[in-house]
PAVEX-452158 format. One record per residue (C-alpha): residue number from 1; residue in one letter; x, y, z. Coordinates in steps of 0.5 Angstrom, whole numbers. Layout:
ATOM seq type     x     y     z
ATOM NUM    a     X     Y     Z
...
end
This chain:
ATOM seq type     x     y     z
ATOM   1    x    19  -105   -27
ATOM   2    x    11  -104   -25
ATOM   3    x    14  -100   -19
ATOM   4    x    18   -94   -23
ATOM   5    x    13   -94   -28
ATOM   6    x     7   -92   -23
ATOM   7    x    12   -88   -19
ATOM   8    x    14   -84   -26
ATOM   9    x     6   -82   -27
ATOM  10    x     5   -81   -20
ATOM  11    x    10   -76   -19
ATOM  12    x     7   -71   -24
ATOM  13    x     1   -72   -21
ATOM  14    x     3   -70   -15
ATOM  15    x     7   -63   -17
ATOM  16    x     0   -62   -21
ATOM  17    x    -4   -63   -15
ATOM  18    x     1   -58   -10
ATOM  19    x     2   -53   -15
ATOM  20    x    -3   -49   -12
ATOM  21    x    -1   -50    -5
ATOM  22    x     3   -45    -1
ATOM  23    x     5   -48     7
ATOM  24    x     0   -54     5
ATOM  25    x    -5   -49     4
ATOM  26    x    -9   -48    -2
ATOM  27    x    -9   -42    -6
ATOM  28    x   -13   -38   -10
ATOM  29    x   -10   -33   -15
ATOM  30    x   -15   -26   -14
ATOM  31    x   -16   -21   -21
ATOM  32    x   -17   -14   -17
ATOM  33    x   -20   -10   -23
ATOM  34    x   -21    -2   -20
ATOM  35    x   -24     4   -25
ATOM  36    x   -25    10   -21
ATOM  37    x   -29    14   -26
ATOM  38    x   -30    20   -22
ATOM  39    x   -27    25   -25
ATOM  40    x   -21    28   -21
ATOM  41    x   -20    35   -21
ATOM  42    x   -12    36   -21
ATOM  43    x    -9    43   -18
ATOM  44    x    -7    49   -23
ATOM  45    x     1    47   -22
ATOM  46    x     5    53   -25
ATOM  47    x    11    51   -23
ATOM  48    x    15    48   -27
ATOM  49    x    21    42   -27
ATOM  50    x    20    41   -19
ATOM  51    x    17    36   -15
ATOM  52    x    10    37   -14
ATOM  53    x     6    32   -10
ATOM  54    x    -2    31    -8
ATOM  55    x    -7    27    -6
ATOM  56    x   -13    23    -9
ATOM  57    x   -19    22    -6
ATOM  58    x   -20    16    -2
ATOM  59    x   -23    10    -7
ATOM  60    x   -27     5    -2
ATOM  61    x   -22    -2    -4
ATOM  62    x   -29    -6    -4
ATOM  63    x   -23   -13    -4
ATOM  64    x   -28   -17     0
ATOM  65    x   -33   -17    -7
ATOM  66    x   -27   -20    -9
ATOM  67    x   -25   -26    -4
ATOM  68    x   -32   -27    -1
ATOM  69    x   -34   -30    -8
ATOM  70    x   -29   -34    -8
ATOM  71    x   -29   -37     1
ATOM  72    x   -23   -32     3
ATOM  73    x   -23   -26     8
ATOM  74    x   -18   -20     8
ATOM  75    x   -14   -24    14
ATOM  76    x   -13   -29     7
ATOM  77    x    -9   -25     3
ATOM  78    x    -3   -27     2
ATOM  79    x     0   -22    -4
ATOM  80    x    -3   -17    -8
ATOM  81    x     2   -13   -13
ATOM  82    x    -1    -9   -18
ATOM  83    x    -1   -11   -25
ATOM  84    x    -3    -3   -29
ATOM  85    x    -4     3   -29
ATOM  86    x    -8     7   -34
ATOM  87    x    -8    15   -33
ATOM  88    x   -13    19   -38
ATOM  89    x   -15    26   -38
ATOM  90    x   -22    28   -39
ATOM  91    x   -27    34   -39
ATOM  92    x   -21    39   -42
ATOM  93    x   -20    38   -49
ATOM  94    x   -14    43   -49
ATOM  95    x    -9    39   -44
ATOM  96    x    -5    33   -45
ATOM  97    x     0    28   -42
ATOM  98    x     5    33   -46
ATOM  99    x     5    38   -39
ATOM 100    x     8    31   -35
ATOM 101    x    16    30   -36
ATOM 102    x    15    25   -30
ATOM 103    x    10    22   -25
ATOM 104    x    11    17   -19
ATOM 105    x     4    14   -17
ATOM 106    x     4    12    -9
ATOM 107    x    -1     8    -5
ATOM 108    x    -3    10     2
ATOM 109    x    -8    10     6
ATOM 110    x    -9    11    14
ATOM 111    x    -4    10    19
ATOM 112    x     1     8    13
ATOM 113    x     8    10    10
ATOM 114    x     6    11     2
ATOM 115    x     9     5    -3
ATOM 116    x    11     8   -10
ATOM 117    x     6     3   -15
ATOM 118    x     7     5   -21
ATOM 119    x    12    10   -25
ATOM 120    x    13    13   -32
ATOM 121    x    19    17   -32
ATOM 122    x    20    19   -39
ATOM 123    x    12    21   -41
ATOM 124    x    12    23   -49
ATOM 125    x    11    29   -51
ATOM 126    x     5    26   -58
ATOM 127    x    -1    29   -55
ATOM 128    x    -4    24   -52
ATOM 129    x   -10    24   -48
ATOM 130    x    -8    16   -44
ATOM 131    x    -1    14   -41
ATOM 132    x     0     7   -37
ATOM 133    x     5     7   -32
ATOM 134    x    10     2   -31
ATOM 135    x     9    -3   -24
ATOM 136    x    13    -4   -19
ATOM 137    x    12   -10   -16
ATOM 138    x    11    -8   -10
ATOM 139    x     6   -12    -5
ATOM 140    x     0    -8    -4
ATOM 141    x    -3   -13     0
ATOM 142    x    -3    -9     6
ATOM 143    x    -7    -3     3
ATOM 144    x   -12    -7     0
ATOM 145    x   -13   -10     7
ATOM 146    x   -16    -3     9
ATOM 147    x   -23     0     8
ATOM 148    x   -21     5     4
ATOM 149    x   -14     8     1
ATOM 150    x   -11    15    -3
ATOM 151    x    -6    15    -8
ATOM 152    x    -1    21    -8
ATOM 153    x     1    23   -14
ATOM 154    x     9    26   -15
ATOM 155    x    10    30   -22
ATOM 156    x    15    34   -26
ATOM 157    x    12    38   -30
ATOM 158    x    15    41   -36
ATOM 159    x     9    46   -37
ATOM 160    x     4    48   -32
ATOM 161    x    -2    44   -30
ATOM 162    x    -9    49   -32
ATOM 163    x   -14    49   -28
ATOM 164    x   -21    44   -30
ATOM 165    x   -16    38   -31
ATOM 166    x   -20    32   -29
ATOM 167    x   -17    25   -30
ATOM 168    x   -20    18   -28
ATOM 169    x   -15    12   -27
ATOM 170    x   -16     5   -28
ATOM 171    x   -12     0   -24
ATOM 172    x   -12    -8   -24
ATOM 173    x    -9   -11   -19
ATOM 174    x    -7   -19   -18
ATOM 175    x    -6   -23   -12
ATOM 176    x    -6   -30    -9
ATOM 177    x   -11   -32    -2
ATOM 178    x   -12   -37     1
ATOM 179    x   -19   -40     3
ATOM 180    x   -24   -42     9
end
């Protein structure tokens, strides 16, 4: 009787102190916050319900601030999905999200094909300054990986885009790595 008491308390124990194991190697869960604030200037669009695409900048993924503190590596990643997407227009008092009918927002980065990240395929039309795009759920860990990457955007628009459009984008990220 003692034996199966013992063993009905070890066994939670066990699965509590494996959880975080993955292939008996520990993991840690990674919280991956990136505000790019720089405004970025979008190109006067005229063209209206067609496909549109164009690239950003190339935002530096400075991942290793991330893992680093917690004694992991990029070569320890073992997925990064990411978690939201924020989109907001800035420097224009008179343009909107109201211009959008639907955008698709990819990651890419240098000797890579593009992944779509985030979408939002029925933009409203209320006036609003901010949007957040669904995530798909998509392993981004291979961009993260790299120095740096680029987000491709694809939109339809149902009104032309004006020149002096500047948007900002936050994103946050989620992932797991193991440690040193």
């Amino acid at each position: 009787m003692r034996k199966l008491l013992l063993m009905l308390l070890l066994v939670p124990f066990v699965f509590v102190t494996n959880g975080c194991k993955k292939n008996g190697k520990k993991l840690i869960t990674i919280p991956v916050d990136m505000s790019f604030n720089t405004p970025y200037p979008t190109p006067e669009i005229m063209d209206i319900d067609t496909l549109l695409s164009f690239e950003t900048y190339r935002f530096p993924t400075g991942i290793d601030a991330y893992l680093v503190p917690k004694n992991s590596s990029k070569e320890l990643l073992q997925d990064v999905f990411l978690d939201k997407m924020d989109m907001q227009i800035v420097l224009n008092d008179s343009t909107t999200f109201d211009v959008l009918k639907q955008i698709d927002v990819y990651l890419s980065a240098d000797g890579m094909t593009e992944t779509l990240g985030a979408y939002l395929h029925e933009v409203p039309q209320t006036g609003l300054l901010s949007i957040s795009l669904t995530p798909t759920g998509n392993n981004m860990k291979n961009y993260l990986k790299k120095d740096e990457f680029f987000l491709v955007i694809k939109m339809v628009l149902r009104k032309p885009l004006p020149k002096n459009t500047y948007m900002t984008i936050k994103t946050k990220f989620k992932g797991t790595a193991g440690v040193l």
